[in-house]
C-alpha positions in Angstrom: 32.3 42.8 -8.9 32.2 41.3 -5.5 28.0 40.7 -6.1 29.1 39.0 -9.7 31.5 36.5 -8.1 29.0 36.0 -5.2 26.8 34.6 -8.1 29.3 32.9 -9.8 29.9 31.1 -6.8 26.2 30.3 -5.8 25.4 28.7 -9.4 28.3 26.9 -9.3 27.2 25.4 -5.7 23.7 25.1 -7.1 25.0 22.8 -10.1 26.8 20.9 -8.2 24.5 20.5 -6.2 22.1 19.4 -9.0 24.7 17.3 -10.0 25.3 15.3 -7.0 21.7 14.6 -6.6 20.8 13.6 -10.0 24.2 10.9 -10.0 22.9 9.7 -7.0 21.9 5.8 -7.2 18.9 5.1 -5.1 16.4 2.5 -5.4 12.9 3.2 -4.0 10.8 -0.1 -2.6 7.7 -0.1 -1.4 7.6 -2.9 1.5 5.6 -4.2 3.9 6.1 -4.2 7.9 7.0 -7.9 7.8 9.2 -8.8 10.4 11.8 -10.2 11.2 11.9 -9.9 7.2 11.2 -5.6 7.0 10.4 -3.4 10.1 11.1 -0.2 11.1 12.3 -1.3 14.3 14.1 -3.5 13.5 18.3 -3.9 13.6 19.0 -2.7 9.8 15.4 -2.9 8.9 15.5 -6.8 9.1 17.1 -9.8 7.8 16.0 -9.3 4.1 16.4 -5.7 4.0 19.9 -6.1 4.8 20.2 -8.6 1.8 18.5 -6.2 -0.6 20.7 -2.9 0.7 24.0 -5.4 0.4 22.9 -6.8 -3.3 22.1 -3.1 -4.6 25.4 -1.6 -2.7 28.0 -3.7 -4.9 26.9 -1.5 -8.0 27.0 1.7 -5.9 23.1 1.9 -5.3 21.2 3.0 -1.8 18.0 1.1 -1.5 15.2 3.9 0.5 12.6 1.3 1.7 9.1 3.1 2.0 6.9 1.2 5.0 2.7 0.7 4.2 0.3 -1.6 3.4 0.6 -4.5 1.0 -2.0 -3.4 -1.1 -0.9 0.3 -1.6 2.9 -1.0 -1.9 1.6 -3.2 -5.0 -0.4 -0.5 -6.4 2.0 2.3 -5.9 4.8 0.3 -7.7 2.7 -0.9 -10.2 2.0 2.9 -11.3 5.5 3.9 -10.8 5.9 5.9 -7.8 8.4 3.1 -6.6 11.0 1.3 -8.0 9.9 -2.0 -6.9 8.1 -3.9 -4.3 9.3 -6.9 -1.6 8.5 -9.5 -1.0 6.7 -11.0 -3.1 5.6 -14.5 -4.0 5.4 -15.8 -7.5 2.0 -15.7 -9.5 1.2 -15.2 -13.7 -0.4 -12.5 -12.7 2.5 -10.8 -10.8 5.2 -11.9 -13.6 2.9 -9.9 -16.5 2.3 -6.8 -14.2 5.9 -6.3 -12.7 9.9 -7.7 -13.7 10.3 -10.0 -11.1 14.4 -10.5 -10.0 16.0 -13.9 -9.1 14.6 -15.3 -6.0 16.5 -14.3 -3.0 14.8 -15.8 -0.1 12.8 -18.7 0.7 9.2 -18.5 2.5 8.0 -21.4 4.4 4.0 -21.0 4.2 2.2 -22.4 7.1 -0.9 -23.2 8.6 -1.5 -22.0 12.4 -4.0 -23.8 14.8 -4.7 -23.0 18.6 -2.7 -25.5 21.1 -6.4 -27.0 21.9 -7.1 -28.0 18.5 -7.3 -31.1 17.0 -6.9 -30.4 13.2 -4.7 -32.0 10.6 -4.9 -32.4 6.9 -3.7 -34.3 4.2 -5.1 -32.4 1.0 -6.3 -28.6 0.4 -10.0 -30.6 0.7 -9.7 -31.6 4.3 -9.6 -27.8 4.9 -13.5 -27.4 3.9 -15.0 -27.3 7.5 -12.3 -24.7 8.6 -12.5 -20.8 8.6 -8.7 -19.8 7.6 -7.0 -16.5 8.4 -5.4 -15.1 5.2 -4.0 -11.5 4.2 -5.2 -8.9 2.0 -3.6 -9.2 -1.1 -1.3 -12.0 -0.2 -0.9 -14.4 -2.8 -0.7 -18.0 -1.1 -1.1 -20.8 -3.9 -2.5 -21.3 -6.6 -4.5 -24.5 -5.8 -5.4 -22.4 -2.5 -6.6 -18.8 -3.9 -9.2 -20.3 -6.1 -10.4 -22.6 -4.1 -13.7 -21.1 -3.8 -14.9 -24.4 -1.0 -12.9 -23.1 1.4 -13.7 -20.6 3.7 -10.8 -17.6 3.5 -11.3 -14.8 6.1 -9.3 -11.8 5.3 -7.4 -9.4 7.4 -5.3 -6.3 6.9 -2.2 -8.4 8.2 -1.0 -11.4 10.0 -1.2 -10.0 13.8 -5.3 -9.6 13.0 -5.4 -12.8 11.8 -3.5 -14.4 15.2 -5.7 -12.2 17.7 -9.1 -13.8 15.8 -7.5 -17.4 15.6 -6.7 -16.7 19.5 -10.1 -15.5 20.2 -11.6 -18.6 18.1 -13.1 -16.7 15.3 -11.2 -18.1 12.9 -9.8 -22.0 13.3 -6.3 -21.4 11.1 -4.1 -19.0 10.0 -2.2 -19.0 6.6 1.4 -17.8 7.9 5.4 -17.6 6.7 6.6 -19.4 10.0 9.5 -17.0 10.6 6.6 -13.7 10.7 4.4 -16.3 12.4 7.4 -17.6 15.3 8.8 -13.3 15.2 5.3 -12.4 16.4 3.9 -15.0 18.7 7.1 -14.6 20.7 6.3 -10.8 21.0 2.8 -10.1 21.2 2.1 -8.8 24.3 -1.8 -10.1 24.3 -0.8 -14.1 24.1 1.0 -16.6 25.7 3.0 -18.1 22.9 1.7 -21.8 23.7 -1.0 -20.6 22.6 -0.1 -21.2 18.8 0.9 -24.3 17.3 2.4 -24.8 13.5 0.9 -27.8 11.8 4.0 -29.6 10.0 5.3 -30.0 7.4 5.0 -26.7 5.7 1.6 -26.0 3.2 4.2 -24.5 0.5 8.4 -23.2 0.2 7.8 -20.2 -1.7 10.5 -18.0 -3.0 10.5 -14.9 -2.6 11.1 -11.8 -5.0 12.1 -8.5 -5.9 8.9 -6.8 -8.2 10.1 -4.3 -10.5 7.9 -1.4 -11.5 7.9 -2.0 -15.8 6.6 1.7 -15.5 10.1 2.9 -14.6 12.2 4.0 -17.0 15.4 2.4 -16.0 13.5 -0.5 -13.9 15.4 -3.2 -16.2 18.9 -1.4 -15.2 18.0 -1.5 -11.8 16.5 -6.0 -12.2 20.1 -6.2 -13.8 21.9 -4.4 -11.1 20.2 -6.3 -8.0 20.6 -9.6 -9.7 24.0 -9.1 -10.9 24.9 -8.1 -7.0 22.7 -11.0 -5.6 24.6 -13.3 -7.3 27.9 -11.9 -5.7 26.6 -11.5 -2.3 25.3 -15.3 -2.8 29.2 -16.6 -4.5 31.3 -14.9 -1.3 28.9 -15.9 1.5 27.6 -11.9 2.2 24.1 -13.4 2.2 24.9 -16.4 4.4 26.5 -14.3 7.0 23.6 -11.9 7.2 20.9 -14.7 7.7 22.9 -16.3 10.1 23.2 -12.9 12.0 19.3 -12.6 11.6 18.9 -16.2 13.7 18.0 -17.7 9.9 20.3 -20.9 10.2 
């Protein structure tokens, strides 16, 4: 009798179990190591994690973010294995493979010279005699990425792209000036004068969620963020974390 209840009592734990975890609301993305936007290390994985976990948490959803490589985030989204992808600029391509949210964030796209150097622009054609630093996968602009006169260098990611603009192999660097200004003043292998921003910014991008459309419930989940963005946005939630970030 005592062995029956003892089973009684384990299923019952199991099922609940199975229960809990199967109500549970979580929302995988795949992101980059793009601080002070997303980083490990960083105080609650950066400023725009923080949005993202407040925007999902007013419907009762976790977000688990999942650190790699741009490329494999995009990828692994795009087949599924995660919910969704950040951050992402806008492209045709990007809107027909993935359910891109409400912007949520604004990118200010730069380029990056060394302190010695002399070079301005006016138009994408002035950029002809110049080897510029770009990221795998990164869309920039459109004008830009098929731009086939220009001479585009890619790297795996941005702190690559600073070391060869640093040791002259490249002559600019295509940058968001908050990762660009985040990393300069921590790299360990340059003096920050080093680095200079040419103004005023090459492109204001806004920046999105990407939503996996091989997810079942992927266009619950665009509703649920966008729904909680725009709350976030209406009682200030999102103002208070950028300003607690150092983004105001």
């Amino acid at each position: 009798m005592k062995i029956f209840n003892l089973l009684i009592l384990a299923s019952a734990i199991w099922l609940w179990s199975a229960q809990g975890i199967a109500g549970e609301k979580i929302v995988s993305m795949a992101v980059l190591e793009w601080e002070p936007y997303a980083g490990k290390k960083l105080e609650k994985l950066g400023v725009g994690s923080e949005i993202l976990t407040a925007a999902f948490n007013r419907a009762g959803y976790d977000v688990k973010f999942y650190f790699m490589p741009w490329v494999r985030a995009l990828k692994d989204t795009e087949t599924g294995k995660y919910d969704a992808v950040c951050y992402g600029y806008y492209s045709d391509q990007r809107a027909k493979t993935y359910a891109l949210s409400n912007p949520f964030m604004e990118s200010a796209l730069v380029f990056c010279k060394h302190r010695d150097s002399d070079i301005s622009y006016q138009s994408i054609q002035d950029l002809k005699p110049y080897r510029i630093g770009v990221v795998r996968g990164f869309v920039n602009t459109i004008q830009f990425d098929a731009a086939d006169y220009l001479t585009k260098e890619e790297a795996n990611n941005e702190i690559l792209n600073l070391k060869k603009l640093l040791n002259r192999r490249v002559d600019l660097v295509l940058i968001d000036k908050f990762v660009g200004q985040h990393l300069i003043n921590t790299l360990f292998f340059a003096d920050k004068d080093d680095f200079e921003f040419i103004s005023p910014p090459f492109k204001i991008h806004p920046m999105y969620v990407m939503f996996s459309r091989k997810v079942k419930d992927y266009e619950q989940k665009l509703k649920v963020f966008n729904n909680g963005l725009q709350l976030i946005t209406r009682d200030g939630t999102i103002s208070k974390i950028m300003e607690y970030h150092g983004f105001r």
